[in-house]
C-alpha positions, -999 to 999 in steps of 0.1 A, spaced: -614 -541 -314 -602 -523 -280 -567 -526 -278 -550 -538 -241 -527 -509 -229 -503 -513 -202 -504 -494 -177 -476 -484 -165 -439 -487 -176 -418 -503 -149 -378 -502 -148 -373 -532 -172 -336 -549 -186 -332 -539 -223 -299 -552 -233 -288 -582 -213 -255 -588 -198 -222 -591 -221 -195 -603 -203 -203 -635 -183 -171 -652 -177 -137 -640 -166 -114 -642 -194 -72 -650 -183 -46 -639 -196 -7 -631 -184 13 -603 -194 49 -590 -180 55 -557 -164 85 -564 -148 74 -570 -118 50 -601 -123 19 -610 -142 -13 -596 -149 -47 -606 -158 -70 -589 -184 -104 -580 -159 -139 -587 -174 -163 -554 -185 -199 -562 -184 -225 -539 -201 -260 -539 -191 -289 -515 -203 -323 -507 -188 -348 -477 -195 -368 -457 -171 -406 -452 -168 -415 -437 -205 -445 -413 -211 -469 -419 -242 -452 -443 -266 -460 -480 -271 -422 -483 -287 -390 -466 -284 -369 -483 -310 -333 -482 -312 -308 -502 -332 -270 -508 -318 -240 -517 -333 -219 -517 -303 -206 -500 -270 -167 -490 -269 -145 -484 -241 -117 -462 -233 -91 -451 -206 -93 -415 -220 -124 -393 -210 -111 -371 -246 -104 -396 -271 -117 -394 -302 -137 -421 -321 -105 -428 -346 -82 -429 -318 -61 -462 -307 -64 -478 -276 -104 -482 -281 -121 -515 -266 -153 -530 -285 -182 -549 -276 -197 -555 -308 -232 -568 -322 -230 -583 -351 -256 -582 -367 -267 -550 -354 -298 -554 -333 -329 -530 -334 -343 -531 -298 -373 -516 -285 -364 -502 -250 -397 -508 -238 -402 -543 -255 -392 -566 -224 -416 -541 -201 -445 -562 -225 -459 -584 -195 -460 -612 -224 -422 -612 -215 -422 -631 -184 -405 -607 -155 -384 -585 -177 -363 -619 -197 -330 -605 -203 -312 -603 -235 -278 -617 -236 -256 -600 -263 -215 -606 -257 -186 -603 -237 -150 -587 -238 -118 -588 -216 -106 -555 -209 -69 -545 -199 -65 -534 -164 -63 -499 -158 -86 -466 -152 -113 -459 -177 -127 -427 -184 -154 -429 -218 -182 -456 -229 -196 -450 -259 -228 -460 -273 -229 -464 -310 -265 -466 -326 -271 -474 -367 -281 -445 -387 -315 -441 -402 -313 -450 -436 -329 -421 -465 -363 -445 -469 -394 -423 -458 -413 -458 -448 -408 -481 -421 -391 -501 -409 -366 -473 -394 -340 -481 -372 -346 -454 -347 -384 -448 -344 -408 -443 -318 -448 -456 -319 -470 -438 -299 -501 -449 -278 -523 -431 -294 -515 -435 -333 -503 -470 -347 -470 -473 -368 -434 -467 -366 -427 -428 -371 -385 -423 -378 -363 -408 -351 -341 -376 -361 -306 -391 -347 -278 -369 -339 -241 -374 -361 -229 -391 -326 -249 -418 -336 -228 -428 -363 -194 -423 -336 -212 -431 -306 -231 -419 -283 -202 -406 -255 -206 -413 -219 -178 -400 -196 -174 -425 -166 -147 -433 -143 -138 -471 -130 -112 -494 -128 -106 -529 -138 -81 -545 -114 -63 -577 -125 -87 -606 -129 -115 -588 -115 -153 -581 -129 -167 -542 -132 -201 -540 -139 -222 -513 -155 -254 -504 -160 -265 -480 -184 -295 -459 -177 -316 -450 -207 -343 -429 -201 -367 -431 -230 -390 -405 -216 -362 -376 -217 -345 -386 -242 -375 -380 -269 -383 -344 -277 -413 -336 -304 -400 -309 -324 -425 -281 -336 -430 -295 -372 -445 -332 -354 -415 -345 -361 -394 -364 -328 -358 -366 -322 -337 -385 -305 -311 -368 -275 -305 -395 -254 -303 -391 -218 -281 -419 -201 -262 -431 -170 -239 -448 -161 -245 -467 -127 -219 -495 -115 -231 -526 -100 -229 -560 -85 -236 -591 -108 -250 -621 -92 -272 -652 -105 -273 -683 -126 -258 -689 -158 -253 -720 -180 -257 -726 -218 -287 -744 -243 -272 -765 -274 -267 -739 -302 -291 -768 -324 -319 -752 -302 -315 -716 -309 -338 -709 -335 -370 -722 -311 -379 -694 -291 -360 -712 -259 -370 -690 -230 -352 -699 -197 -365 -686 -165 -354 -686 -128 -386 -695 -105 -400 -695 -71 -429 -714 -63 -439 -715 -100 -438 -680 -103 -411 -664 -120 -388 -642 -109 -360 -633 -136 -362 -649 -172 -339 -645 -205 -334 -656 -238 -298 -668 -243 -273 -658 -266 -281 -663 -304 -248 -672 -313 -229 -690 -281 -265 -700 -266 -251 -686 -230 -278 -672 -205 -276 -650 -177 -304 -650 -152 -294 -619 -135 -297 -600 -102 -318 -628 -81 -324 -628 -42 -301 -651 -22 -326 -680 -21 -328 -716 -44 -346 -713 -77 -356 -738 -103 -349 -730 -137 -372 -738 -163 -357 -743 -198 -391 -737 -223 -390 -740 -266 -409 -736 -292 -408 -731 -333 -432 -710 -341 -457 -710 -359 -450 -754 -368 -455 -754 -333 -431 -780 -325 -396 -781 -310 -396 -791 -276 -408 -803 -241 -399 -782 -209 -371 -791 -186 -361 -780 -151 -335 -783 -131 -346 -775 -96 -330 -764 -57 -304 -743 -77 -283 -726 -51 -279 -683 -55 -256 -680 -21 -251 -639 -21 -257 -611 -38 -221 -613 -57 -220 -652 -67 -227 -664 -95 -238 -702 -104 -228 -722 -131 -255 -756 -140 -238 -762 -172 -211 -754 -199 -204 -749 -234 -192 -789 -233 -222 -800 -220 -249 -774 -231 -287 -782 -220 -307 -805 -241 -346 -801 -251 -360 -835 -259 -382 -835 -286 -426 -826 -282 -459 -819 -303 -476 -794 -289 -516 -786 -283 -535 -748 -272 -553 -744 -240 -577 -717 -239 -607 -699 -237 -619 -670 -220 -612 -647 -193 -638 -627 -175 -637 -597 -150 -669 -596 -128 -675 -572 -100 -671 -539 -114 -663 -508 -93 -693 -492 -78 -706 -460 -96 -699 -436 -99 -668 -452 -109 -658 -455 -142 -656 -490 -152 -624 -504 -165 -623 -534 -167 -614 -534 -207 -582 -513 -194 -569 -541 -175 -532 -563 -180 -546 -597 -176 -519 -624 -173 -524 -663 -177 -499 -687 -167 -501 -725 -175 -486 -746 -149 -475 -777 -145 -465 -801 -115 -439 -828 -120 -436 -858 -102 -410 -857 -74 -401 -816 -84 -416 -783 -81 -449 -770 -98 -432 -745 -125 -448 -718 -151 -446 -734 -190 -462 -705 -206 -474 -672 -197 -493 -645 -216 -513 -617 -210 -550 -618 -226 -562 -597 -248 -599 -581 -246 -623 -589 -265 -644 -575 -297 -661 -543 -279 -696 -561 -292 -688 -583 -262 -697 -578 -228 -669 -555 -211 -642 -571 -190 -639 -603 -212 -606 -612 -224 -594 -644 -245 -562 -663 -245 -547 -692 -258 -517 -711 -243 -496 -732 -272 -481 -762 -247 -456 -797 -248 -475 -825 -247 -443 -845 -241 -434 -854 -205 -411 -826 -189 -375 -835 -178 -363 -830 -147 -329 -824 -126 -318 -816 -97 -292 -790 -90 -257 -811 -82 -219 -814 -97 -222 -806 -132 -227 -820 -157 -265 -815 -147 -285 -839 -174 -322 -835 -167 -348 -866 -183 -383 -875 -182 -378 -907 -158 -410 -909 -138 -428 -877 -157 -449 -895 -180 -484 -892 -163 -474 -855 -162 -472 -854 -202 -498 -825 -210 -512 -818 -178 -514 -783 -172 -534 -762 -144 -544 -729 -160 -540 -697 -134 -551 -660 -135 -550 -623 -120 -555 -593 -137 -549 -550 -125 -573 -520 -138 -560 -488 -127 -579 -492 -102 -588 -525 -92 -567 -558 -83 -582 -592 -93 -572 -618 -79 -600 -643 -71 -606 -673 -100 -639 -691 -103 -634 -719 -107 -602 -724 -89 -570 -735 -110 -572 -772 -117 -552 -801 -134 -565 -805 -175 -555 -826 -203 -542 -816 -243 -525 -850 -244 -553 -859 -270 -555 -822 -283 -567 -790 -281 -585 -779 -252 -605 -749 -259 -629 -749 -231 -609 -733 -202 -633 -699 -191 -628 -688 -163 -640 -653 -139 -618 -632 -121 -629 -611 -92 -615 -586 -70 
């Protein structure tokens, strides 16, 4: 069996954004009060060279106002994860992952005042000599997890001088920077260790947050900001608090499409959407509902579109062909009555048995069959329901592209069109793609 490759390794969010809200708080200083600020930590990884995994596993990122403080010192500020979380730094660059979904971890208030130190803290490898490891790497050439020698500052934290300042009640972003490539070195014994290479950038935070009921958590709920039923920023919310962030959008309205589903019962929930939601600058953010009234999933079955994907129109020789080296995404869509047309579920195909013919891909597509629910954007609380859905129950229109390294395809044969699972699977969606 071939195995798909990606391509390329685009800038991609890692560790989504901890701090969401502005936290308040008075204190006295003689002179009047002052507000704690808000520190939010992002992380994202540059364009890595030769691995299909760069794992690392965080504990938590501390703060400081002294660029030379120790790790036992007082004064420190922590942003912990508990329980630790092992995260592959490429993992949301996986074009399964919708547009990069961003990972939602915590949030802190921070004292105002001048800051000078961030440190990264990363778990140890343990003493076992098999995976899994908490630091490893996989390359794209040899399956399986091979251990990461980590530095001691692992265990005290990776440090990263920086200097900002939180003013009273305000929000400091940061982004850090980790560039996988760099920050892997083979050693001459084949061994690979870890010296991270990170930056610290500042930003500006802008986009669409809200919260799922905490009941829902354990679904796979995906939430996704969209254009035109084609998604533009997506997350998973927060395991704990079930608070997402759909980062770093476009001044423009979106719809956001809440999706679930419990693997591998394959049942949970139908989608719902809340469309026209306002993003008014690059530094606002927008709230569709709160931790009182957290988004509701109404209950589904769900049924598997699929079949077939097929690349036709090789390049000309003396070309080489590649068509078994392309990223082949598959959407299901599905319109709603009175709303937008909105992605469910989106994969990328995987190729075929090398006995087949080359440039054939399957895919299958595990969908509601209940009726979505939908909302418009308005004063919250925002309550979205299936009122005048029903003929939509089911009906999905499946729609393709694909990229060689050297060829775009674009053109589907047939053309996208409305199906059925309502009554069960449907198996029988083939389909060509052509430059």
């Amino acid at each position: 069996m071939n195995k798909l490759k990606s391509n390329s390794k685009r800038l991609i969010w890692l560790m989504g954004f901890l701090l969401t809200a502005l936290v308040a708080g008075c204190g006295s200083d003689g002179g009047g009060s002052t507000q704690p600020g808000t520190l939010g930590v992002s992380m994202t990884d540059a364009p890595a060279c030769g691995f299909d995994q760069v794992n690392v596993t965080v504990s938590k990122v501390r703060v400081h106002q002294s660029g030379s403080a120790d790790d036992k010192a007082a004064g420190w500020t922590d942003i912990t994860l508990d329980p630790a979380r092992k995260i592959n730094l490429l993992d949301l660059n996986d074009p399964t992952q919708p547009n990069f979904a961003l990972d939602s971890i915590g949030e802190t208030p921070l004292t105002a005042g001048h800051y000078t130190q961030l440190r990264l803290v990363l778990v140890p490898n343990s003493n076992n000599s098999t995976p899994p490891f908490n630091n490893s790497v996989v390359l794209s050439t040899t399956p399986g997890e091979i251990a990461l020698d980590t530095p001691s500052a692992v265990q005290s934290g990776i440090k990263l001088i920086h200097q900002f300042d939180v003013g009273s009640g305000q929000r400091v972003d940061l982004l850090l920077d980790f560039d996988a490539c760099k920050s892997i070195v083979q050693t001459g014994n084949g061994k690979y260790k870890l010296k991270p290479v990170i930056k610290v950038i500042p930003f500006v935070l802008n986009g669409i947050e809200g919260f799922v009921d905490k009941n829902l958590l354990a679904n796979n709920v995906i939430v996704s900001a969209q254009v035109n039923g084609e998604v533009v920023r997506a997350t998973v919310p927060n395991t704990q608090t079930g608070k997402f962030f759909l980062a770093h959008l476009t001044p423009t309205n979106y719809d956001v499409v809440i999706t679930a589903k419990n693997s591998p019962t394959n049942t949970c929930c139908a989608t719902a959407v809340i469309s026209g939601v306002p993003v008014s600058s690059s530094t606002s953010i927008t709230p569709i509902s709160n931790q009182a009234h957290p988004f509701q999933l109404q209950p589904s079955a769900f049924h598997t579109l699929g079949d077939a994907v097929t690349l036709i129109n090789p390049p000309p020789l003396p070309a080489v062909d590649d068509r078994d080296d392309a990223t082949v995404n598959v959407a299901a869509k599905q319109a709603l009555s009175g709303g937008p047309t909105v992605t469910v579920r989106s994969q990328v195909a995987t190729v075929n048995d090398g006995a087949d013919p080359v440039g054939d891909f399957g895919y299958r597509l595990v969908l509601p069959t209940a009726a979505p629910s939908l909302a418009s954007y308005g004063a919250l609380p925002i309550t979205p329901d299936a009122t005048g859905q029903a003929a939509k129950a089911g009906a999905y229109s499946i729609h393709g592209s694909a990229q060689t390294p050297t060829v775009a395809y674009t053109t589907q044969t047939p053309a996208p069109s409305t199906v059925s699972i309502s009554a069960g699977d449907n198996l029988d969606q083939d389909f060509t793609l052509a430059p």
